[in-house]
Each structure stands twice: as structure tokens, then as C-alpha cells.
C-alpha positions as CSV (number, residue, x, y, z in Angstrom):
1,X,20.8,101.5,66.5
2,X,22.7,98.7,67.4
3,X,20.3,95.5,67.0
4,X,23.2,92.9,67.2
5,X,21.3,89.4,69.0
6,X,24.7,87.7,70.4
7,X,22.9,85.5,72.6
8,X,21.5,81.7,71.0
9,X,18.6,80.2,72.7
10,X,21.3,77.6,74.3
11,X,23.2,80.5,75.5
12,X,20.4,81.9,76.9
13,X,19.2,79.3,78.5
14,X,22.3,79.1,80.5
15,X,22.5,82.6,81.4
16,X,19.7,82.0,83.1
17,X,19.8,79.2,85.2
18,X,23.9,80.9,85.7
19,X,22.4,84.3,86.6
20,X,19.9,82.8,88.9
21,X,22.0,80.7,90.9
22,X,25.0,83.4,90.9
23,X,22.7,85.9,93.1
24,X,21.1,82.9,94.6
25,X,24.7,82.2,96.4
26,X,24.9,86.2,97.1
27,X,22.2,86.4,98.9
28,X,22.6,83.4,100.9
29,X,26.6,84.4,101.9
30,X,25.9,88.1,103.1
31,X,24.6,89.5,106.0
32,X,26.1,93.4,105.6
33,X,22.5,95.4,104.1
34,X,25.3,97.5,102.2
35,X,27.6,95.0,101.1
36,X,24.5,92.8,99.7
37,X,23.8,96.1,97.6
38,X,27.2,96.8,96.6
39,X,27.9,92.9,95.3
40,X,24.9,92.9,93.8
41,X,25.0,95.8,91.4
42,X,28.9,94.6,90.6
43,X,27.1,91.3,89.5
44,X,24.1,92.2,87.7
45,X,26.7,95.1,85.6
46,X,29.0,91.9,85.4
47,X,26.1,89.4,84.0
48,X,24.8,91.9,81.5
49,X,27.9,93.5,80.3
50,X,26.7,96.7,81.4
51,X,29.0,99.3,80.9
52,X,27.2,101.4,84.2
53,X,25.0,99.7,87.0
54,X,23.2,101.3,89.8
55,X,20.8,100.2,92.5
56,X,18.5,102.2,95.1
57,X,16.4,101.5,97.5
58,X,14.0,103.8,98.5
59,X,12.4,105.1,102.0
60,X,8.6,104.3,102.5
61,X,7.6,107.6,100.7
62,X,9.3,106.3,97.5
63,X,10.6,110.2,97.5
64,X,13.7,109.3,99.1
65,X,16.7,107.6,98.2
66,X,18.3,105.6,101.8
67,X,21.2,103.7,99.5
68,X,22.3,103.5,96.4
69,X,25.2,101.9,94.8
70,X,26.7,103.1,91.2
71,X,29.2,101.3,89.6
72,X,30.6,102.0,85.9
73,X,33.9,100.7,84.4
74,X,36.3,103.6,85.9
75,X,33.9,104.3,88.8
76,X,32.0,103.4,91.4
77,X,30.2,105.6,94.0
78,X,28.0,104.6,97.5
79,X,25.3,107.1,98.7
80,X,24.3,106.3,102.4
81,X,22.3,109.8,103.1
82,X,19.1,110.3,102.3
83,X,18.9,112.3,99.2
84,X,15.9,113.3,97.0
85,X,15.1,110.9,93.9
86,X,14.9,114.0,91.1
87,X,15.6,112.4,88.0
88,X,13.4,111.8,85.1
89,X,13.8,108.0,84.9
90,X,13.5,107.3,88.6
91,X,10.4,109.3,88.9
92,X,8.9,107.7,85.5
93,X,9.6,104.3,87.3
94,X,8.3,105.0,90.3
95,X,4.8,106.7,89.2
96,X,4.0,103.7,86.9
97,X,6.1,101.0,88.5
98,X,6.7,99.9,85.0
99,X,9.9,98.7,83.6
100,X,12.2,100.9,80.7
101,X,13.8,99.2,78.1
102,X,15.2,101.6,75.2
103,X,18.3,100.2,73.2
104,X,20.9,99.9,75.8
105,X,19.2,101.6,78.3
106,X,17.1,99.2,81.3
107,X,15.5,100.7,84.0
108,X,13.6,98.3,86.3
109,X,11.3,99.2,89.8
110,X,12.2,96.5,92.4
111,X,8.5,95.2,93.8
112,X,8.2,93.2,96.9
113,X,4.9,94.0,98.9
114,X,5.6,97.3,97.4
115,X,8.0,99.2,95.7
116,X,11.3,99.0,97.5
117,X,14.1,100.4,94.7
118,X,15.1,101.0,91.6
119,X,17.9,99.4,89.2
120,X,19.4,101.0,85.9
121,X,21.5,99.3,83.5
122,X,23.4,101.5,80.5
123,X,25.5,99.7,77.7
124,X,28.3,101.5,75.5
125,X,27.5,101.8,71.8
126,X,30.0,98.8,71.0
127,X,27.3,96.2,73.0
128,X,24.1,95.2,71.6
129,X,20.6,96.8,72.8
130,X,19.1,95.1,75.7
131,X,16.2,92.8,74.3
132,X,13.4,91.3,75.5
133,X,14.6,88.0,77.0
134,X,17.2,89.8,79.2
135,X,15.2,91.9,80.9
136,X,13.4,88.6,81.6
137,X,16.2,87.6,82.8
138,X,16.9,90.7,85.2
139,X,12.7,90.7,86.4
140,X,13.8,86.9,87.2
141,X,16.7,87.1,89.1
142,X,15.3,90.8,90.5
143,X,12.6,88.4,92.6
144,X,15.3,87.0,94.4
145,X,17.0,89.8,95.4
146,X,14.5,91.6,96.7
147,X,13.5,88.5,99.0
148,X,17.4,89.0,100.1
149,X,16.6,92.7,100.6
150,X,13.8,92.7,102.4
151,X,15.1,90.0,104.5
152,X,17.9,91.6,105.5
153,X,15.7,94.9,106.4
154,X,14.1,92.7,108.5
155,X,17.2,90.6,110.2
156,X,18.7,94.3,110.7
157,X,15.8,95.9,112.5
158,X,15.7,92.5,114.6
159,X,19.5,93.5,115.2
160,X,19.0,97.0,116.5
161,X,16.7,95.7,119.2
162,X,19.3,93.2,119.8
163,X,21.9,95.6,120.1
164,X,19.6,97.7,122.5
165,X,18.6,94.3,124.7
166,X,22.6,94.1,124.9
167,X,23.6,97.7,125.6
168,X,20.8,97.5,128.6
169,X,22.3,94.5,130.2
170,X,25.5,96.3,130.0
171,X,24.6,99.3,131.3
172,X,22.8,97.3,134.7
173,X,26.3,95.6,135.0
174,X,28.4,98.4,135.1
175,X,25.8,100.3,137.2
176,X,26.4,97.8,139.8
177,X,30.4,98.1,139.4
178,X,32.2,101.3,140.1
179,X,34.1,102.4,136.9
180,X,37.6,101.6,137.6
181,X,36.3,98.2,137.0
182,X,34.5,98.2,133.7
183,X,36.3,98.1,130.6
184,X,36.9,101.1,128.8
185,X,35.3,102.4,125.6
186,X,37.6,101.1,122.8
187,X,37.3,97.4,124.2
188,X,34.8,96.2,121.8
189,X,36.9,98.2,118.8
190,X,39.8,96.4,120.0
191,X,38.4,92.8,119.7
192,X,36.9,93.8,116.4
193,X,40.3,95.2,114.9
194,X,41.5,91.5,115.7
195,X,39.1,89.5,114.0
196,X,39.3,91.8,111.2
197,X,43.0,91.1,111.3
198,X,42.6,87.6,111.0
199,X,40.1,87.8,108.2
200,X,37.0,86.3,110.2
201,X,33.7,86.0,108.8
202,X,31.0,88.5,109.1
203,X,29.0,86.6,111.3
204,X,32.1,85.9,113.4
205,X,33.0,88.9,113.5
206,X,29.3,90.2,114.5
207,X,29.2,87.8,117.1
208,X,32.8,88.9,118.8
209,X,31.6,92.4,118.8
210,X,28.5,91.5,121.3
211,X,30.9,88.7,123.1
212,X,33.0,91.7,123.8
213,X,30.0,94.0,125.2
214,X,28.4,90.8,127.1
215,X,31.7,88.7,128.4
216,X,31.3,89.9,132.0
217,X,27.6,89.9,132.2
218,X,27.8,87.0,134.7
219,X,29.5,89.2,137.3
220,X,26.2,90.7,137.5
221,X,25.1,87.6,139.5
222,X,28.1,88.0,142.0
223,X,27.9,90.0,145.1
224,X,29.3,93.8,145.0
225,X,32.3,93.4,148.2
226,X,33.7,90.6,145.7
227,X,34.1,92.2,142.8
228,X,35.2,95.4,144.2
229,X,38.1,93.9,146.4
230,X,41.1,95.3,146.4
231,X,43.0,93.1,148.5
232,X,43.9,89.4,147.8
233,X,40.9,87.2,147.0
234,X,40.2,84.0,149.5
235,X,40.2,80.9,147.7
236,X,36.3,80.9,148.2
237,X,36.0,84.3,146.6
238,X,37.9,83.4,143.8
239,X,36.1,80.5,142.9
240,X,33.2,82.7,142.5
241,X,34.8,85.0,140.3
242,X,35.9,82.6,138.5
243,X,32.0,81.2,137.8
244,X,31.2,84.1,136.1
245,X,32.2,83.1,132.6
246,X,29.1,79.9,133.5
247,X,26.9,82.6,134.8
248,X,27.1,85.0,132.3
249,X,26.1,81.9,129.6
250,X,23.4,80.9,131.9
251,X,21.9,84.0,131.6
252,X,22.2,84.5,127.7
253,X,21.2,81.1,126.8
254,X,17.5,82.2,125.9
255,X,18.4,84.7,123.6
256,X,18.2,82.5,120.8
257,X,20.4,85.6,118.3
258,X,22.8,85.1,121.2
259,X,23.5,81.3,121.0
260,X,26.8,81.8,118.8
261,X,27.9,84.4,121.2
262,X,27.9,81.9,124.2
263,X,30.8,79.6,123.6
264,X,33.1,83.0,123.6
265,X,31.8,84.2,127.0
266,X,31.6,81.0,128.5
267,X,35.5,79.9,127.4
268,X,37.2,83.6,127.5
269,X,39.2,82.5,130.3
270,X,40.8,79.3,129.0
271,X,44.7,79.2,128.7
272,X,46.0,77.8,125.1
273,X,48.4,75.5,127.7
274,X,45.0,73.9,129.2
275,X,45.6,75.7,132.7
276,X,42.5,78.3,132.5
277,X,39.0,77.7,133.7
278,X,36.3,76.7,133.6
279,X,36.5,73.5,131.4
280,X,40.7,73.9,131.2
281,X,40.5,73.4,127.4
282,X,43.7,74.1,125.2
283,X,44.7,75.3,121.8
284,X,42.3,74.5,119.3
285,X,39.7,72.7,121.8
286,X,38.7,77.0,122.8
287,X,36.5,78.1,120.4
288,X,38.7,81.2,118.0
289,X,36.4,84.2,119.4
290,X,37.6,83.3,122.6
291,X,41.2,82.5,121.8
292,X,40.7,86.8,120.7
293,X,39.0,87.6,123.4
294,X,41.4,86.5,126.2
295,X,44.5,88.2,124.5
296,X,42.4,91.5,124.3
297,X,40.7,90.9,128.1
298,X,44.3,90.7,129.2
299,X,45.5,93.7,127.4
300,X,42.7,95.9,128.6
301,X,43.5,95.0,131.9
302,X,47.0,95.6,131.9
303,X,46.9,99.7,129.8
304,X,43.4,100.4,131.4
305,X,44.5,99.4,135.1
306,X,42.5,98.0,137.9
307,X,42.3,99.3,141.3
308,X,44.4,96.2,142.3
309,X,46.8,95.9,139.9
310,X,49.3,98.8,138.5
311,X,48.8,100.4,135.4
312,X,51.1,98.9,132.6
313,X,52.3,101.1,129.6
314,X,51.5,99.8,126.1
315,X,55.1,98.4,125.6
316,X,55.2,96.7,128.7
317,X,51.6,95.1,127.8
318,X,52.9,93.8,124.4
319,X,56.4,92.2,126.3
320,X,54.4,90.3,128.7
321,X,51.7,89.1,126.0
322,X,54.5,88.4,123.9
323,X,55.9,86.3,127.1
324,X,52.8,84.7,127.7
325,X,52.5,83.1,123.8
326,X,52.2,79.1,124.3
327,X,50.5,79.4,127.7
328,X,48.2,82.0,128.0
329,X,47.6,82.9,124.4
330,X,47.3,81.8,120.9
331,X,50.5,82.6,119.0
332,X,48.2,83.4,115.9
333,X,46.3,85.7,118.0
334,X,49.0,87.3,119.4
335,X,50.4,87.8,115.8
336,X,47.3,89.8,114.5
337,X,46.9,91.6,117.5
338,X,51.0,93.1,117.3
339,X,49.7,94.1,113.6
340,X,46.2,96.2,115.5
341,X,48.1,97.2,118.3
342,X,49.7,100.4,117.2
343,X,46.7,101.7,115.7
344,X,44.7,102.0,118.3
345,X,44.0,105.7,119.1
346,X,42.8,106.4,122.7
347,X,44.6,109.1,124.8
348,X,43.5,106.4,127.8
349,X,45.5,103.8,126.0
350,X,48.8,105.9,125.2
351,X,49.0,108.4,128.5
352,X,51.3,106.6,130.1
353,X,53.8,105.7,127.5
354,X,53.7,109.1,126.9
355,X,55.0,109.1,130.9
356,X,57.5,106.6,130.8
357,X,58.5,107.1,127.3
């Protein structure tokens, strides 16, 4: 049995306060329930030289396992079903809630209001066995992640009835507007697939994605004959089409998950030249999301069609974006949405190049 102690009590005492404040900065810079699993189990294996990491969380039966994460030094695996916990030391940890510690073995229960997962640790025979003070270490830095869990839980069930509050609003729109006039399915995938491209946060990322469900919700508020014209719009008309980017902010100001989402819908229609509306900002004054969401708006328009304007192949989209770079649209935009463009599979999308081709 390998009883090597490598770590001195000055050693130790900054792996702690180094452990503590690595997960510390984890938990505070992700918002992803998975991706705050996956980093975490690479950082724990990485702080304790573990040779093999894994971390569950359980359902509220504790019989289930909802997610784990396993990562080893040629490996690493992510379980999203629901599977049933069978082996010996997950069932020993979960009937006495009690940590295992056995040479380079360290099994842990993680404990909030109740039991909420499970983390093992393994070692390969050229480490030292796990000793006491680590797995004080692990119980210490363990608290703080499960605050981060469970907090997330939380933010994430608050998300779904977010996501449901939005998808209703959407659907009394577009019950209102006959469906030539609604965008089409992969609109939202589009605007994603940009920010993506252009490396944007998660939370900016997360925010596009209900800008892109919620950008026309101010047309709601605007009366049927004008937004189902087909023929040219009177200057009084279009003055009221063109307050829909203030209505639809007005009416999502009170959602307060929905604040950061407002500056997109309200400035979608500004032109990087400073000729769009409503506050004719330019280049950097519109706020990114938008800057994304105007060269995908236009896009959608162009492929999807409109009852008063004629359906545009894909190519033909790209030219006139591509013409439009320095007044209508960000050239950076434009660039990461060339790079998106060709991926998009939608039969809707590709018909009529197919035609014209």
C-alpha cells in the first residue's frame, strides 16, 4: 500500500484556499446545468491528481441516475438518460450517506437539503493513497458546489417557465398573423448558429435565442389590415410598423429574466450606417445581438418570402447582404454568418436554389 504523504502542511494549506477559490470562479462563470458538471469533475480529477473522476446527480428517489459525467486520462463519457444506480459503491453511499475513503479510492455523497449526487475519485498505483486532510479538502470545496448545483436546478426550472411564458406570447402573435408572415422554424437556429460563430457568451447567446422568438412581439399591438398589406404602405402605416420594435420592449419590460433581451428587440432595425430606426444608431452604438439579429431578419425575409416581396434564392440573399456590408450590416456579422450559412439544412431554405440552380 502506497502511504507516500507528498503534501506539507504549507502545501496544504494552499491547496485549499487554491481549490476553494478554483470552483468558487466555476460556479460563478457557468450557467449550462451540464457544462457546470462536466468542468467540475475535469477540476476536482485535475486538483487531486485523480487518475478517474466521476460525478452524478441523482433524481428525487436517489434510485436514479439524471447526469453523470466520467472523465479518466484516455476517456471521458456523459450520461444524460436516466439510468439505474446498480453499483456497489453508489448504493453503499447512498444508504448511509457516508463518505469512502480506501487507499486511492474516494467516494463522497453530495448533501444539500438532501442527497443530490455522488462523486468518486480513483488514483493509479504510482500516486499516494488519498488521506484524511484531502478528503477534507473535497467535503469543503463539495459545499460549494452543490450550492452551484442546486442553484442552477433552480435558475433552470425558472427557465422552462420562461421559455413557456415566451412560446405563449409567440404563439398569440402569430395566431393573429396569417403564416406567410411569421418567420419560419429555423429562424431562432439561425440567429443561434451566428452567435455561436462569433464565440458569444452563454448568456448572450441565451438571450439571442429568446430575442429571436420575441423580436416581433410588438406587432401584436398593431392592427391586422396593416400588417397583412400587400400593397405599398402609406407613410402613416409605415410609421406604425415601424413602432413595433418600441412596442414590443414596452411590453417585455416587466419580465425582469427578459431585461437583457430588450435592447435586441428594441434596436433590431438599426442600420450600421445610422439610417435605421428607431433611435438611428450606428456601428458599435447598436447593441451586438442586434447587429445579429438584423442580418438574419433580413435573410429570413429574403429565402422565406413575404406575400409582398418575391422569394429570393439563397445565393441571391448572400449577394445582396454581401452588398449591403457598411450600411445595412456589420461587416463582422456578415463574416460569421457566410461561415453558418451553408449549413443550414431546411428544404424551405434550399427549394428554390434547387429551382434556379
Amino acid at each position: 500500500m502506497n502511504t507516500k504523504n507528498y503534501l506539507t502542511p504549507t502545501r496544504r494549506y494552499k491547496l485549499l484556499i487554491s481549490a476553494t477559490h478554483s470552483v468558487f470562479r466555476l460556479i460563478n462563470s457557468t450557467f449550462d446545468h451540464m457544462n457546470l458538471v462536466m468542468r467540475l469533475t475535469r477540476l476536482i480529477a485535475q486538483i487531486f491528481h485523480a487518475d478517474y473522476c466521476s460525478l452524478m446527480l441523482l433524481d428525487p428517489s436517489q434510485k436514479y441516475c439524471i447526469l453523470k459525467f466520467r472523465v479518466s486520462k484516455n476517456s471521458k463519457q456523459v450520461v444524460e438518460k436516466k439510468a439505474k444506480i446498480k453499483d456497489r459503491l453508489s448504493c453503499r453511499i447512498i444508504r448511509t450517506l457516508q463518505a469512502v475513503k480506501k487507499e486511492r479510492l474516494l467516494g463522497v455523497p453530495l448533501i444539500g437539503e438532501d442527497l443530490v449526487g455522488i462523486i468518486v475519485l480513483r488514483r493509479s498505483p504510482t500516486e499516494p493513497d488519498f488521506d484524511k486532510f484531502e478528503l477534507e479538502i473535497l467535503m469543503t470545496i463539495l459545499e460549494q458546489a452543490i450550492v452551484g448545483i442546486k442553484n442552477l436546478q433552480l435558475y433552470e426550472e425558472q427557465e422552462k417557465m420562461l421559455f413557456g411564458s415566451i412560446k405563449a406570447l409567440v404563439t398569440m402573435l402569430d395566431s393573429r398573423i396569417p403564416r406567410e408572415y411569421t418567420h419560419s422554424p429555423y429562424f431562432s437556429r439561425l440567429v443561434v448558429a451566428i452567435a455561436n460563430q462569433m464565440h458569444l457568451d452563454e448568456k448572450q447567446v441565451e438571450s439571442l435565442k429568446y430575442a429571436s422568438l420575441l423580436h416581433d412581439a410588438g406587432k401584436i399591438d398593431i392592427p391586422l389590415h396593416i400588417l397583412t398589406k400587400t400593397t405599398k404602405l402609406t407613410p402613416q402605416e409605415y410609421r406604425i410598423i415601424k413602432s413595433h420594435p418600441l412596442r414590443g420592449a414596452r411590453i417585455l419590460r416587466h419580465l425582469q429574466n427578459l431585461r437583457p433581451v430588450i435592447p435586441i428587440i428594441l434596436h433590431h432595425h438599426e442600420k450600421y450606417d445610422g439610417t435605421g430606426y428607431p433611435s438611428r444608431l450606428k456601428k458599435g452604438q447598436i447593441p451586438l445581438g442586434a447587429r445579429i439579429m438584423a442580418v438574419a431578419d433580413a435573410f429570413e425575409a429574403m429565402v422565406y418570402g413575404r406575400p409582398y416581396r418575391e422569394r429570393m434564392s439563397i445565393s441571391g440573399a448572400v449577394r445582396e447582404i454581401k452588398r449591403k456590408i457598411n450600411t445595412q450590416f456589420d461587416p463582422k456579422v456578415v463574416e460569421a454568418f457566410l461561415k453558418v450559412v451553408n449549413k443550414i439544412k431546411t428544404k424551405k431554405y434550399l427549394h428554390d436554389d434547387k429551382k434556379k440552380g
